[in-house]
Steps between C-alpha positions, in 0.01 A plus 500: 500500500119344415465224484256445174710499122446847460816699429431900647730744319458908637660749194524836664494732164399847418560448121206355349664366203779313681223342749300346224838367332589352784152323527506348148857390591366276853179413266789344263709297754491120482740454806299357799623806746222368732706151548764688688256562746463102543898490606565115559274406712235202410252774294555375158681772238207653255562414138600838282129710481325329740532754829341852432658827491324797647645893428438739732552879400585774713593842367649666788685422775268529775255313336702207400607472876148461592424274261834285637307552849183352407602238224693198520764590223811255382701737359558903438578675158598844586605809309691755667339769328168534678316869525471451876874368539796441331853365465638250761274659836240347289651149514573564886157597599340150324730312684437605772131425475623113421799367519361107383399614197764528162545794359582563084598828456389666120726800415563709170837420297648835645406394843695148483771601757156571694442147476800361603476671835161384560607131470788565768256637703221235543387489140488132324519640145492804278373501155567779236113594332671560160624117514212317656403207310222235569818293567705659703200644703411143569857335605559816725160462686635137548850571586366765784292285662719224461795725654243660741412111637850420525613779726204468716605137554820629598385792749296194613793288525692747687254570796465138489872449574482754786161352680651128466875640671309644767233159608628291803296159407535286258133465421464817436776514255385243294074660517661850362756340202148287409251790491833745304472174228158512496417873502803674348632246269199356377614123604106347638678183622781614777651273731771506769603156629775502784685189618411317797810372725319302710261280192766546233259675270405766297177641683276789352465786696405743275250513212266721253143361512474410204854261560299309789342294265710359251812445705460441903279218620359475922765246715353214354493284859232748569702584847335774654808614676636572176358755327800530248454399171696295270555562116356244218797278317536645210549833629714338834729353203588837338525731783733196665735500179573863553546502828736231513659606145499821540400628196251713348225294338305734235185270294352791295473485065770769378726481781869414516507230739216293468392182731268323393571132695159476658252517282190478790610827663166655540675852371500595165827700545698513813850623673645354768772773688690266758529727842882316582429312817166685563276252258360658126223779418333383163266709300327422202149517337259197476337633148774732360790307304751754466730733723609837377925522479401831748275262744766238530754795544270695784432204688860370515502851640191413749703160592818664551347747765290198694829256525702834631201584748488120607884549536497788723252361719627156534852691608315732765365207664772299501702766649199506787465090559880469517502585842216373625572139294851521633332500877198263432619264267548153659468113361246267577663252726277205326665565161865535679474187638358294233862641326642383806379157467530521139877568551559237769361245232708633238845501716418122585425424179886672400620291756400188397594526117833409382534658201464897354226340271335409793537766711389710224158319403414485867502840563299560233249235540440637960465820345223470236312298776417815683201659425634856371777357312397431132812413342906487594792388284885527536720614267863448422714815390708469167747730485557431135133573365427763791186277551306334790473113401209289702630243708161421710177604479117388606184698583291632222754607207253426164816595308626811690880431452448462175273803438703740622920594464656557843883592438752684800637727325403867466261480203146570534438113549805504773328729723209276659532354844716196435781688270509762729535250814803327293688870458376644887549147642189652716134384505263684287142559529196578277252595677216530253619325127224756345629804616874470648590234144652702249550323198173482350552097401533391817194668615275339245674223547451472898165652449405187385589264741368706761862583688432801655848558672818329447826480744841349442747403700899470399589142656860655595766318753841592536492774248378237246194563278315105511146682336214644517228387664194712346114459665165644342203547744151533446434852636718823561668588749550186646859520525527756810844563738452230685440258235786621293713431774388181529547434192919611525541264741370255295701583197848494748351152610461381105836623415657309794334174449657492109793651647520150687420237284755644204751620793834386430614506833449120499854497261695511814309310728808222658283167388355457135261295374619347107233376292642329176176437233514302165272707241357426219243755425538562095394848555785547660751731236856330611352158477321564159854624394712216630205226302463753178930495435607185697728726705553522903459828688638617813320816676833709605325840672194718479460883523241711608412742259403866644189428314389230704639219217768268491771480330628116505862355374518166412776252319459288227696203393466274196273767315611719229439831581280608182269202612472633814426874360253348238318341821484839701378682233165251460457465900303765611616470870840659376604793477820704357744187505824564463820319393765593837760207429613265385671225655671152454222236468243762527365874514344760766183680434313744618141621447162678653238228644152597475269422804385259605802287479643248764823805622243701564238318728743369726656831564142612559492272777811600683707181364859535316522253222847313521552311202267396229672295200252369239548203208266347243220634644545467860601696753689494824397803692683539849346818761600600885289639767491601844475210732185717646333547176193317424717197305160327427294775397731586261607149356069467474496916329802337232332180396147634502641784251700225317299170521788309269757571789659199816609612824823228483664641807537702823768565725544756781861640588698741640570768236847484367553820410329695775781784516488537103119539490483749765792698309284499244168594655758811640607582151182497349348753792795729401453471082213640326272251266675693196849445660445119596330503136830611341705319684384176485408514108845647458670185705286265295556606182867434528604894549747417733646169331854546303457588265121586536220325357327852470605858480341762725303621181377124443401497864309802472284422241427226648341731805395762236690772663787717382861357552570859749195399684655164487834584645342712739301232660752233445749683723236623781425066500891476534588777788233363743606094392851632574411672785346233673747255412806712634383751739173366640 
């Protein structure tokens, strides 16, 4: 088409009469048919009568096809009914002539089936002569060229498609989707950005000259090796949100989804197609404020062809490098033995600590101190919440943990590195976070923070899950074969030093240490208890919950019991107490402690509390340990963590029950935590007293299980006690 305003209409008409209605009809339009022309480029839409509209006549045939020869014409009205041809050959033989130019067929009322066949055969529109209005003439010029334009972007489209599926670079992908935005869709600002592994960018490598202006700026360090270019902020910003989101981002007035969150974009409308883990191709116009429906539908099209071309490429050459990367592909000795050294420090550092805390916190702390390593933390699996809790962490975190929701199970959240390393019990690597991440949060989120690949490591010993240890590097690919192996070992190494220091092999070593300490910490709950009812409590057993809690019984006497109930119910280190008996001068409890709590940090340290009897406020609090265990680290550990409390006395002995601990350390290899759960919480209650103190559907509730499941347990516990006891 020209490219001045004026609009070029060719009537080919034998009938006088009809030709010079039809020209006082055009001469009566007020619909702007030369805008169409302007599709949506950056020409500005004429206002209603400002573009000109020029007839040209033709009587016959032959000389309407000359005048289509030597005239630039927009559009063809054409009767059937010509002296030198008719019916639908007459049609066939102006087609011919030009195909890019839309064709209105004018027929007689008797000749509307006529008409109908035209359009199915290349014909945009038919109009009946007896029903031509001013009107009508008008909105069908417009609908044919609007219909004509559309399927020419489509045939467009279409060999587009073909020529991209057929290209074996990437640039010149990217050059031929620009120039089909530019010169088929009518998009003046085209630009195809692809991500860059190695920088961790978006870099353009693909744009319409007129895009080179607004959006790309030269490598501003003005390196001369570099002759990529980089983009400005504002536009960096948007293309980055829908790459790592995703998500189509449409700014255009009239459109569905409209973005408008950065309001010194230099476009004046703009999409943004994200090419999956290719980068974005964002068109637009820089003058032009609105985006037909049909432009944001034919370049979705556009997009949808470049990310499949990008797709098929990326797989062909993948499928050739595999080979020759498998063959080549070796690790620079510097970087494995800075891990080497790395790990040496780390393993002394495990050695030396003498508690999972510390062991913990020093593994994160080595690691961060190499240079690739941006961040590491360790996590704790709870079972009950199907969640990864943080038990260490250092490096650069600016509120990472907290950003993002890392569960194990097999949710969309559960299926990142660490919750699959909990479920696989197998290390797990992310090679690039921008392409190989896919939940779109955490890839904003590490995006960031600049952790370009992430590995974590189950810290598993003996079939037990300690953690996961999770690291986020700098760059991608860092974590190749070799490292990854590395890194296994290490995890096995973890697991084994926490392994040791909560071990409770030290229960049957032949000569224990006893440590007997007078507390007086009022944080303490039993002591608080004992000061808040002027009562005296004696701690009678403690049970390890399957979900990592304890559940604690413990005797009262000189309380009544609703004092003691009223007292649980305000403490908030108390949980689910519960009346089990009572008894002459006194009654047995039992409840859920909440951590931290005095049970449960010296069972964290490997050391079996004996007795611990507490009155008006003070405490008596009487522990055993292995005569090899660090006996002074540990007394230090207690009083640092309760500052109120006296070491009063030590004595080291033969253990007295030697044979009786080591039946039990046999018994408890043969129950399972449930079974030993049951049992012991059955015994305790008073199940087995006569008459009992608790029925098997008190005892039950009390574990939250069904009285079968109950039973069932409860005589598993009994056949292996029994077993051992008589047979064993």
């Amino acid at each position: 088409m020209i490219a001045d305003d004026t609009f070029r209409v060719l009537l080919i008409e034998d009938n006088p009469g009809d030709a010079r209605l039809i020209e006082e009809m055009l001469r009566e339009t007020t619909v702007p048919l030369s805008s169409i022309k302007s599709g949506s480029g950056d020409t500005p839409h004429p206002e209603p009568g400002t573009g000109t509209m020029e007839l040209l006549h033709a009587d016959r045939l032959e000389t309407g096809l000359q005048q289509l020869a030597e005239s630039t014409v927009d559009i063809v009205l054409l009767d059937l009914g010509l002296p030198d041809s008719t019916g639908l050959e007459t049609l066939t033989t102006v087609l011919e002539h030009s195909v890019a130019v839309p064709i209105v067929v004018l027929t007689g009322l008797s000749d509307e089936s006529v008409g109908i066949r035209a359009v199915q055969q290349g014909a945009q529109a038919y109009l009946v002569k007896d029903e031509i209005g001013s009107e009508l003439l008008s909105r069908s010029l417009r609908h044919a060229l609007e219909r004509h334009q559309r399927e020419t972007q489509l045939t467009a489209l279409s060999t587009v498609s073909r020529e991209l599926m057929a290209m074996t670079s990437f640039d010149d992908i990217a050059e031929r989707a620009v120039t089909a935005a530019a010169d088929s869709l009518d998009f003046p600002v085209a630009m195809v950005c692809l991500y860059d592994t190695d920088h961790g960018t978006l870099r353009p490598l693909a744009a319409t000259d007129r895009a080179e202006e607004p959006l790309p700026t030269e490598n501003p360090t003005g390196d001369v090796a570099d002759v990529s270019t980089r983009l400005t902020s504002s536009c960096a910003e948007i293309v980055g949100r829908a790459f790592a989101t995703d998500q189509v981002l449409i700014d255009a007035d009239g459109s569905s989804q409209t973005d408008r969150t950065n309001a010194e974009f230099p476009l004046d409308s703009r999409i943004v197609f994200p090419l999956a883990t290719h980068g974005v191709f964002l068109l637009g116009s820089a003058s032009s404020p609105t985006i037909p429906s049909t432009g944001v539908d034919y370049a979705k099209i556009l997009a949808t062809n470049t990310q499949a071309a990008l797709e098929r490429l990326e797989r062909e050459r993948r499928l050739q490098e595999r080979e020759a990367e498998l063959e080549t592909q070796t690790e620079s000795l510097e970087q494995l033995d800075q891990i080497n050294a790395m790990i040496r420090d780390i393993v002394q550092g495990v050695v030396h600590a003498t508690t999972r805390t510390e062991i913990e916190q020093a593994v994160c702390d080595r690691l961060v101190a190499a240079d690739s390593f941006r961040f590491a933390w360790i996590g704790v699996h709870d079972a009950l919440t199907q969640a990864l809790t943080p038990h260490a962490r250092a490096g650069v975190e600016d509120g990472y943990l907290e950003s993002v929701t890392i569960t194990t199970d097999e949710s969309q959240t559960g299926r990142g590195p660490g919750g699959t390393a909990v479920r696989t019990r197998e290390l797990q690597v992310i090679e690039d976070t921008m392409r190989d991440l896919s939940y779109a949060p955490w890839r904003e989120e590490t995006m960031k923070r600049g952790y370009r690949s992430i590995a974590s490591i189950p810290l598993v010993y003996a079939e037990t899950l300690y953690g996961v240890l999770t690291i986020y590097a700098d760059r991608p690919g860092i974590f190749t074969d070799r490292v990854q192996a590395v890194l296994s070992e290490l995890g096995e190494t973890i697991a084994h030093a926490i392994n040791g220091v909560e071990s409770k092999k030290a229960l049957i070593s032949d000569r224990v240490v006893e440590l007997k300490f007078q507390v007086r910490d009022a944080e303490l709950v039993f002591l608080e208890l004992t000061d808040a009812v002027d009562c005296e409590i004696t701690f009678e057993s403690v049970v390890p919950r399957t979900d990592d809690r304890l559940r604690v019984f413990f005797s009262t006497h000189g309380a009544p019991v609703e004092e003691v109930v009223a007292f649980a119910e305000r403490a908030l280190a108390i949980d689910d107490l519960a009346l089990v008996a009572e008894r002459e001068g006194g009654c047995v409890f039992e409840c859920t402690l909440r951590e931290p709590n005095v049970v449960s940090f010296c069972l964290e340290q490997g050391v079996t509390v004996q007795t611990l009897t507490a009155e008006h406020g003070t405490g008596q609090l009487t522990v055993e340990l292995s005569s090899n265990a660090d006996v002074r680290g540990f007394a230090e550990r207690f009083q640092s963590t309760y500052p109120e409390s006296t070491l009063v006395a030590s004595r080291e002995d033969e253990r007295s029950v030697q044979t009786r601990q080591a039946f039990q350390t046999t018994l408890d290899d043969r129950l399972t935590e449930r079974q030993a759960e049951v049992l012991r919480t059955a015994f305790f209650s008073g199940y087995f007293e006569s008459p009992r103190a608790s029925s098997g559907r008190d005892v039950a509730a009390t574990l939250d299980i069904a009285q079968p499941t109950f039973n069932h347990h409860l005589r598993a516990a009994l056949r292996k006690l029994l077993t051992l006891l008589y047979t064993d």
